[in-house]
VOGUMI-608670 format. One record per residue: residue in one letter; x, y, z of N, C-alpha, C in turn. Coordinates in steps of 0.05 Angstrom, whole numbers, plus 5000, padded with zeros to 4 digits. Layout:
aXYZXYZXYZ/...
END
This chain:
x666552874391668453034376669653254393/x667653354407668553614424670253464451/x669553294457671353154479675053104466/x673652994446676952824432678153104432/x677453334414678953504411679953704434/x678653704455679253814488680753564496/x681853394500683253164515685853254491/x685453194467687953364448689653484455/x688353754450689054044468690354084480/x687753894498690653914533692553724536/x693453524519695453384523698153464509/x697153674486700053924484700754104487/x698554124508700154344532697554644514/x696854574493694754824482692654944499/x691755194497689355264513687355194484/x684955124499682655164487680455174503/x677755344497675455464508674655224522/x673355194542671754934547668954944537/x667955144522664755124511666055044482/x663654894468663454844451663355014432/x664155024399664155314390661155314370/x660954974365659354984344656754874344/x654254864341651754814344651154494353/x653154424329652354144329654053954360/x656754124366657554074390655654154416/x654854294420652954344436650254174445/x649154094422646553914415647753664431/x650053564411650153364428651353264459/x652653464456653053454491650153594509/x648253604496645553724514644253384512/x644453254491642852954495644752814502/x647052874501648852604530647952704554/x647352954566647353044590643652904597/x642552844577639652794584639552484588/x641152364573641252064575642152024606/x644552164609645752094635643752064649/x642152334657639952394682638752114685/x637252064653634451934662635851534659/x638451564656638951334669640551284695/x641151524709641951474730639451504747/x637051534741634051604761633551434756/x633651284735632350954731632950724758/x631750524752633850314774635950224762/x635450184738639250104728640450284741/x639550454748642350814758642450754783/x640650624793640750624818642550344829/x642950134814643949974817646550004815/x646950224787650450264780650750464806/x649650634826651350874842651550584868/x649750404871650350184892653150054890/x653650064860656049844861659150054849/x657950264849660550464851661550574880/x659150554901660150564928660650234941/x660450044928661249784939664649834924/x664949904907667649884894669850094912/x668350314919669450474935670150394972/x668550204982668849994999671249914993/x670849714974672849504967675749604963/x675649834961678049984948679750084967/x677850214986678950205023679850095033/x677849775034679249585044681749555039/x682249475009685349335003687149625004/x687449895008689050015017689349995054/x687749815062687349765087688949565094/x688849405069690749105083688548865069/x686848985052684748695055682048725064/x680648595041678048525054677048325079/x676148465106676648305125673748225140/x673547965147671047885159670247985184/x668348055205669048115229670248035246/x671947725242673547645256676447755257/x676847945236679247985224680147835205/x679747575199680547505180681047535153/x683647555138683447705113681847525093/x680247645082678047585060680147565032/x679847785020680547814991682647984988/x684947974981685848234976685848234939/x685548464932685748544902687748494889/x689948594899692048564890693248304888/x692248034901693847814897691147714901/x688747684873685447524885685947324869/x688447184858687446944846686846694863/x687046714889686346494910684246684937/x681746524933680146654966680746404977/x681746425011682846315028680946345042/x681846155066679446135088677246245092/x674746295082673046405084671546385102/x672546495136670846435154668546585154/x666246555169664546745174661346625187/x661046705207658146575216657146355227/x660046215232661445925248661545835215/x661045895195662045655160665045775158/x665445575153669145525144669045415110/x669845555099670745455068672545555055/x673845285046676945405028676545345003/x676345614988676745544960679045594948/x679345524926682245704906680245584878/x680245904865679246004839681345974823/x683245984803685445924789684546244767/x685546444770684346664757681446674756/x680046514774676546634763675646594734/x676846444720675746434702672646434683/x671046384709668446374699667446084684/x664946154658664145954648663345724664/x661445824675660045614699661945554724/x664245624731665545574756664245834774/x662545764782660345824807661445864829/x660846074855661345934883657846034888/x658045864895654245854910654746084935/x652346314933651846404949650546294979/x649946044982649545925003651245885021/x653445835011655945795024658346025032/x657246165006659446395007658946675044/x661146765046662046905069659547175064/x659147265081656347505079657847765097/x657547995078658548235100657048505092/x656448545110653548695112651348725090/x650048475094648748395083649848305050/x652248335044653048235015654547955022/x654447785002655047545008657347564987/x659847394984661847464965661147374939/x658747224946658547234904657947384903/x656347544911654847774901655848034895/x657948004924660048284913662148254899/x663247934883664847944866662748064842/x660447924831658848044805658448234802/x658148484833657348664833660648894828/x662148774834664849054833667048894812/x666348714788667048624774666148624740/x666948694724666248754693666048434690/x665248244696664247994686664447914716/x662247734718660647554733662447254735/x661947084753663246774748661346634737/x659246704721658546564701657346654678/x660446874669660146894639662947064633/x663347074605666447104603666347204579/x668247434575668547614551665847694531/x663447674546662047784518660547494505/x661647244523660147014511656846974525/x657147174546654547084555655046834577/x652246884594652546664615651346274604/x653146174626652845934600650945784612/x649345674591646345554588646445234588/x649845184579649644814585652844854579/x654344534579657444504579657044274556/x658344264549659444174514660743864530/x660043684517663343474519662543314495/x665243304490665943124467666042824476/x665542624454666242414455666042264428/x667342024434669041924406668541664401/x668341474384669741224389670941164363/x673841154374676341124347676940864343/x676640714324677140454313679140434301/x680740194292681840194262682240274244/x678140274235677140314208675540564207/x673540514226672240894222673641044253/x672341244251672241504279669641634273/x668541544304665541654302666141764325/x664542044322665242354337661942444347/x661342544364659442664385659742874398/x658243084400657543214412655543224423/x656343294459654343354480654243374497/x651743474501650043704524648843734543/x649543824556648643834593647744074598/x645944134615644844394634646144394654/x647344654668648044484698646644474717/x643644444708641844304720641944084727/x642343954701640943684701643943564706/x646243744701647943554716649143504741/x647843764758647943684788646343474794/x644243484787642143124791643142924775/x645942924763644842674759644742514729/x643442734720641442604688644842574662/x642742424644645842404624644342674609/x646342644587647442914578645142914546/x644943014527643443054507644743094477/x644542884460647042844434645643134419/x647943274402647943494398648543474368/x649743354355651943294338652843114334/x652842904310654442664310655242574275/x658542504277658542404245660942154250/x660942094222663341904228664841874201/x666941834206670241964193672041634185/x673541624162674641354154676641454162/x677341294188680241384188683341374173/x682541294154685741244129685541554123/x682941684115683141944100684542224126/x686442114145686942294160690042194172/x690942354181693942434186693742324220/x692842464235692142464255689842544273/x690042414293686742514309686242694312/x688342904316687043184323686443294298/x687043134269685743374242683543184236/x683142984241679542904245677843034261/x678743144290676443214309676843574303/x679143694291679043974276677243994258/x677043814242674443714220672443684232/x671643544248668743574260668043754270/x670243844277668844144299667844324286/x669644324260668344474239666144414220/x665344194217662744084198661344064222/x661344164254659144184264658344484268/x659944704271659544944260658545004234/x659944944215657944934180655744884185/x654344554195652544454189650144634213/x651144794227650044924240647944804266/x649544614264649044384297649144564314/x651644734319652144874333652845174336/x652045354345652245674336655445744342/x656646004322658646084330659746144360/x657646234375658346274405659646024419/x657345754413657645454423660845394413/x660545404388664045334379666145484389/x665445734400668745854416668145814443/x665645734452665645624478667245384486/x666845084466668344884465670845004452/x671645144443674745194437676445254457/x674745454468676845634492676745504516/x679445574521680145344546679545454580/x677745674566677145864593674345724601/x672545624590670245454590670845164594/x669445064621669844714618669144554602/x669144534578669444264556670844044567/x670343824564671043584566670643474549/x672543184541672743064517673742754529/x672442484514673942284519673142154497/x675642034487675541824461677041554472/x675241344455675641104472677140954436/x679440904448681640924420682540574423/x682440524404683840154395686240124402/x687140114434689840014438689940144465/x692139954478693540074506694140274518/x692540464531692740764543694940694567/x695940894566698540894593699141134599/x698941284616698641584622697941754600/x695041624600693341834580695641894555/x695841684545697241694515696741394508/x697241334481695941114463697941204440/x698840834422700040864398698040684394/x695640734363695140584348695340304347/x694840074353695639804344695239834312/x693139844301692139834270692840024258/x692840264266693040484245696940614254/x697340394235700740504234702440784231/x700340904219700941124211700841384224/x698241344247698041594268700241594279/x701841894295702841824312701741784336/x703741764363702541774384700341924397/x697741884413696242044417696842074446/x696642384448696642394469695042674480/x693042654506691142724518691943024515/x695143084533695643374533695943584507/x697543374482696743444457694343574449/x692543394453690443484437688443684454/x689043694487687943974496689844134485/x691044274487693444454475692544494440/x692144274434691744294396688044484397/x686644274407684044404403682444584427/x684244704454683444754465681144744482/x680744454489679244294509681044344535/x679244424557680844394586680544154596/x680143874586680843594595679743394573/x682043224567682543084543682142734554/x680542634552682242384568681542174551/x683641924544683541774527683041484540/x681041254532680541154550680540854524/x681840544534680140284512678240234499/x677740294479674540264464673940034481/x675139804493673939644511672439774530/x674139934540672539954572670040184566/x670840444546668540544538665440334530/x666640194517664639994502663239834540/x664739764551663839724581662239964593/x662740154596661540324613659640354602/x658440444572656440444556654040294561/x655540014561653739774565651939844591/x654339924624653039894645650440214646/x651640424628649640634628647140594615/x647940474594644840404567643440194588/x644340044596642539884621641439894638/x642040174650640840334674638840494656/x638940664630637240784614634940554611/x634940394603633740264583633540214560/x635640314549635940244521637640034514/x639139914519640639704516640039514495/x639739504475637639254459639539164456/x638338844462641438614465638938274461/x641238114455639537844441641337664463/x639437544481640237274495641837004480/x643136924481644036764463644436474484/x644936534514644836274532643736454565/x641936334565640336414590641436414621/x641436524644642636364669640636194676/x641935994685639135714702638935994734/x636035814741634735994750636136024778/x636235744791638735684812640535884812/x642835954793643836164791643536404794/x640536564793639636794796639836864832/x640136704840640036684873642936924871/x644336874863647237004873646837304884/x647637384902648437644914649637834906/x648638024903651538244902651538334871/x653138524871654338624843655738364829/x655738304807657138064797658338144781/x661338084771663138144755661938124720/x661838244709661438164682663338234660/x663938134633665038184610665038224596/x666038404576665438584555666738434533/x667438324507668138264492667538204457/x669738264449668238284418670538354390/x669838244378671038224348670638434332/x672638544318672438814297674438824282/x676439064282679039144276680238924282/x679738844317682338664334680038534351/x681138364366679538244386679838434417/x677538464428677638674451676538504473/x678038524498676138434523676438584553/x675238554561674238874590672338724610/x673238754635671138644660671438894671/x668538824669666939014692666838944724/x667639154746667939004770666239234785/x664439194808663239384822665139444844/x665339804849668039934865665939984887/x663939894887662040074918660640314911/x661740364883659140644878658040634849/x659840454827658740474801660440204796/x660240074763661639834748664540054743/x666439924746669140034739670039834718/x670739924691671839854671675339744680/x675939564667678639454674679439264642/x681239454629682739354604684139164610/x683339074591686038764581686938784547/x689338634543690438554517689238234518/x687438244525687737934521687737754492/x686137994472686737864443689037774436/x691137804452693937784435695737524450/x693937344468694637154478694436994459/x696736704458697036564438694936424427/x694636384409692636254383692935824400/x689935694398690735454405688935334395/x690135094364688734994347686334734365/x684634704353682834644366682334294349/x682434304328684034114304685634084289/x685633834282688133884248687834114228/x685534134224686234334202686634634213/x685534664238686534934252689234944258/x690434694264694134754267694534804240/x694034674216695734734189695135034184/x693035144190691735444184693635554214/x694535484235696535664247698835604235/x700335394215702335384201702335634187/x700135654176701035864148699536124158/x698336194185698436404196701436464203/x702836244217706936324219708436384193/x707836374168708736354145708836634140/x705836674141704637004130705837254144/x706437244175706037374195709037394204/x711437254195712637134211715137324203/x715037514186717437694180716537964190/x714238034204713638244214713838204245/x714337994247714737914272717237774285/x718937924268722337714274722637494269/x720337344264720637104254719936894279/x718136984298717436914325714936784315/x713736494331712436304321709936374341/x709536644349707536674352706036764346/x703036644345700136774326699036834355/x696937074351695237134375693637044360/x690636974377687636954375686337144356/x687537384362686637614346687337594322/x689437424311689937504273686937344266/x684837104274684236984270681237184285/x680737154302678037404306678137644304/x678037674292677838014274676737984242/x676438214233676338274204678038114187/x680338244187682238114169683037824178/x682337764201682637394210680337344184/x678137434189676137264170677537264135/x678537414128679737394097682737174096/x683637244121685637014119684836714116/x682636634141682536384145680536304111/x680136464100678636414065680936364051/x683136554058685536524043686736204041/x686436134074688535844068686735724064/x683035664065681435494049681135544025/x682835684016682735823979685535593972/x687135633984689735443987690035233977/x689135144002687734844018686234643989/x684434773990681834723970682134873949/x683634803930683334963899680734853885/x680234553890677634523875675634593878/x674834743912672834853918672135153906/x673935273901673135593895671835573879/x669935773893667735923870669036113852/x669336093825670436343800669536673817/x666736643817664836813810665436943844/x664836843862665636903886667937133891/x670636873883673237043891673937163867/x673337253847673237493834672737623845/x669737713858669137933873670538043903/x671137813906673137783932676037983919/x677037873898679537983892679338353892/x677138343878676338593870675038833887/x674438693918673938843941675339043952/x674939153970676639343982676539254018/x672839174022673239084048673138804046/x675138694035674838394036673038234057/x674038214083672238114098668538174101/x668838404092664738384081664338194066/x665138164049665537974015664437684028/x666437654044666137334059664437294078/x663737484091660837434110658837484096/x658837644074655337714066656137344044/x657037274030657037084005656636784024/x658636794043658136634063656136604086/x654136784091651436744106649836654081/x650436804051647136634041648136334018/x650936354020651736034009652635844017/x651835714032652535514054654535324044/x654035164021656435074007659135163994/x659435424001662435463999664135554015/x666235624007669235534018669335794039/x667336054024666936304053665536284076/x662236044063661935954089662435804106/x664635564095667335504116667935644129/x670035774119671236104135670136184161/x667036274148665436454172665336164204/x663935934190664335714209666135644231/x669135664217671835724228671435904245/x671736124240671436424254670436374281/x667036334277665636254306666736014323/x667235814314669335684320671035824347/x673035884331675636064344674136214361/x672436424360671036614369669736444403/x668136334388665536194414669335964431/x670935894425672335854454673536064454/x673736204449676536424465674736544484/x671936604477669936714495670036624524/x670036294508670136154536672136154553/x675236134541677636144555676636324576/x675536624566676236824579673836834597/x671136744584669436624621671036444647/x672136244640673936094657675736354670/x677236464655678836694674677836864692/x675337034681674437244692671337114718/x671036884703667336744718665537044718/x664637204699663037344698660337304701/x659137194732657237134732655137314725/x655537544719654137724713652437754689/x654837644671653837654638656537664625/x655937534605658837614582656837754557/x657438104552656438134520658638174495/x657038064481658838094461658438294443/x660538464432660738714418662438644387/x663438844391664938864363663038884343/x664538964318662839044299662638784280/x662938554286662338274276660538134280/x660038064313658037944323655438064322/x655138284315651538454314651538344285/x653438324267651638294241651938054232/x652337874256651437604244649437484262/x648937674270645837664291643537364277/x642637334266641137194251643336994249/x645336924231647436754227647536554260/x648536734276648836614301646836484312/x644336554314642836454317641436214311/x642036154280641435824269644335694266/x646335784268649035564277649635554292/x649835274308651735204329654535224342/x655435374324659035304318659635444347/x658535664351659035884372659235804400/x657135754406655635624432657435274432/x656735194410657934884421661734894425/x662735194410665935164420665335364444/x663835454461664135634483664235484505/x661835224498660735034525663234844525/x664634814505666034554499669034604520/x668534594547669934634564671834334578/x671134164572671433864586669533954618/x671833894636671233874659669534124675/x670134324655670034644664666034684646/x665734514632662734564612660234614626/x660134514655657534524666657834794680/x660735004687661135274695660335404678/x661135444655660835604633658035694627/x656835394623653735394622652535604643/x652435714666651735824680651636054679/x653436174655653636354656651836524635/x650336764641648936844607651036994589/x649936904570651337094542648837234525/x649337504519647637684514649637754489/x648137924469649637924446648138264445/x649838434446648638664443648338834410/x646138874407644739014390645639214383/x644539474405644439714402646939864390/x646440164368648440274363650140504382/x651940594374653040784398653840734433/x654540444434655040484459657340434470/x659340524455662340644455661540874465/x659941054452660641344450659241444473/x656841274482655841374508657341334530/x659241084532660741064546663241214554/x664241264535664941594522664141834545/x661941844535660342104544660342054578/x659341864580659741664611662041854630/x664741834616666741854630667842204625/x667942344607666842504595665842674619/x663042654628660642734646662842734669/x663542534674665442514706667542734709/x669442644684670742944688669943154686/x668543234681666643524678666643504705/x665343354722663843414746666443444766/x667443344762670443314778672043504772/x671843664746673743884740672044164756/x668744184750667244424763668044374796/x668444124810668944094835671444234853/x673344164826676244224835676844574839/x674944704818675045034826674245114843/x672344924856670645084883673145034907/
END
């Protein structure tokens, strides 16, 4: 009070006493004067008069021209520090550029950093600086890095959060799930007001503390994010195949919308790939052999190409190729290559696949593979055996069928436990279509490695596949090409989440690549 009203005073030109007039002004300027003492005698005091004569240094310097090494070299100047340049000193040479210093774990290691009398420049940045380079506004120094990851379908969006030390991510280690839900995608507009939603039912649900949530918000902290989205990425942007209604997604969007400093949008194929090759190095991978390699074959050398493929929304397929340091994911459209009846009744069922299809499509007489392996392939090909066969329908069946919402459940669950009807046709068909296209695409790719199969079709007919033939006998059924095929294994993967690790996979990289780029 006695301060405010003396700074008053004198700023309108008024005289006033410099003693205090009144008791209680007095008192307390006798216990600020006591605090001062016994914390400037402390070592905290002794640390703050160290770094008020380093500031007074520093302050010389750049009225000098610069902080300079004994070579002369200019070090730092204040006035223009958003780049340290050549940092010679001691025969080490290092060039960094800081981009404002932002902090939040962008580190320069004192090992490396330039030393002048006896201070090394990290030390005299933390020391003549109101925040440190690893901590920022009041959030505190940071204890691990956040990344998001996704895997966006058709039908759902399943969301992740997670967690790294930057311990454990200089060695190496994967990262630690933090947070995870999953979202119908019809009930949303667009991706970025689903993952606004999560971010916030992971704050509510108290996954994560208020601090953690403006850490991943603010774009001053490295967050990373990668969602592995149903359709063609092309400079980190994607339009929907299935969901008509999103608009375009795109990477820079949604850093800018949710304030992630790197957004990257990647094929639920190739995520679903990288997953595979990480969960396999973990050990978690749970996956069902479905055709073995002959043993002859195990001889082969080297990294071997393998294939990712699988039925869901759409039909998806991804080879994996070894680059000399890890499996590199490599997208394809291949679902959308033409449809090729295998019999009579599969051409009449691509007739009235052209019938159905054929005004959304200009009237172009082409069917892909995909209307027929996928979800909605399985309700169609019921549809033209509903057609086809009026005397076969079950009442009781396609009532419930009519009355569905996910039709294609309807026909795989009624059709695995009724073998005599017209859905377990359907499903028969399906594997059919399914077990050669598999094969087409062994013939293309020779994944001697493995072909697994994904999608959210083939795990839940796990059992199904297993006591029918339909699969395996249209995969082998190669003619001349049948004894290659055979050579090859097919693994049918199990496990859940390995989109999202794959996700996280790529995710982790940019993180590591973005902390790299500030040093």
């Amino acid at each position: 009070s006695f301060l405010r009203n003396r700074l008053v005073h004198k700023r309108r030109g008024r005289r006033r006493e410099m003693e205090p007039r009144t008791w209680p002004e007095r008192l307390s300027l006798f216990v600020f004067a006591l605090i001062l003492i016994s914390l400037l005698s402390s070592s905290n005091g002794r640390e703050w008069r160290e770094r008020i004569g380093e500031r007074s240094l520093v302050e010389k310097r750049n009225r000098e021209g610069g902080f300079r090494s004994p070579r002369g070299d200019v070090i730092l100047d204040r006035r223009r520090h958003r780049k340290l340049m050549d940092l010679r000193g001691g025969g080490q040479t290092l060039s960094v550029a800081v981009n404002s210093l932002r902090g939040g774990g962008q580190t320069l290691s004192s090992n490396y950093a330039f030393s002048y009398q006896n201070t090394t420049l990290y030390q005299w940045w933390n020391s003549t600086h109101w925040f440190n380079l690893t901590s920022y506004h009041g959030l505190g120094e940071i204890q691990k890095y956040f990344m998001l990851a996704g895997d966006i379908g058709g039908t759902n969006a399943r969301l992740t959060i997670y967690a790294i030390s930057p311990e454990d991510l200089n060695e190496g280690h994967v990262s630690k799930e933090v947070y995870g839900k999953k979202y119908k995608v019809r009930e949303f507009s667009s991706l970025a007001a689903v993952l606004d939603q999560f971010l916030r039912d992971a704050e509510r649900d108290r996954a994560i503390s208020l601090k953690e949530y403006l850490q991943i918000k603010s774009r001053r902290y490295p967050t990373t994010a990668c969602f592995a989205v149903a359709g063609p990425v092309a400079n980190n942007q994607v339009k929907f195949t299935n969901v008509k209604k999103w608009p375009i997604i795109r990477g820079t969007d949604l850093e800018r919308q949710l304030g992630i400093q790197k957004v990257q949008l990647l094929n639920d194929f190739c995520a679903l790939s990288e997953g595979v090759v990480t969960m396999e190095a973990l050990g978690m991978c749970e996956q069902l052999c479905l055709q073995k390699q002959p043993i002859y074959q195990s001889k082969r050398k080297g990294k071997l190409s393998k294939l990712v493929i699988g039925a869901g929304t759409g039909l998806g397929e991804c080879q994996l190729i070894w680059n000399g340091k890890h499996y590199q994911a490599w997208a394809s459209e291949g679902g959308h290559v033409d449809f090729s009846p295998r019999d009579e009744e599969q051409a009449a069922m691509l007739d009235f696949m052209r019938k159905r299809y054929n005004t959304s499509q200009g009237g172009s007489p082409h069917v892909s593979v995909e209307r027929f392996c996928s979800g909605q392939g399985i309700a169609d090909i019921y549809e033209f055996l509903r057609d086809r066969y009026p005397n076969q329908v079950d009442p009781e069946a396609n009532s419930e069928y009519e009355r569905a919402v996910e039709k294609p459940v309807i026909v795989t669950e009624i059709g695995k436990r009724n073998k005599s009807s017209l859905m377990n046709k359907a499903l028969e068909i399906f594997l059919d279509i399914f077990g050669s296209e598999v094969g087409n695409a062994a013939l293309k790719f020779l994944p001697f490695g493995g072909i697994y199969l994904g999608g959210g079709i083939a795990p839940n007919l796990k059992e199904y596949i297993e006591r029918s033939p339909s699969f395996l006998q249209a995969f082998r059924d190669k003619g001349r090409m049948s004894t290659l095929v055979r050579q090859i294994p097919v693994k049918l993967l199990l496990a859940d989440g390995i989109a999202i690790r794959g996700a996280e996979t790529v995710a982790r990289r940019k993180l590591q690549s973005f902390l790299e780029d500030q040093l």
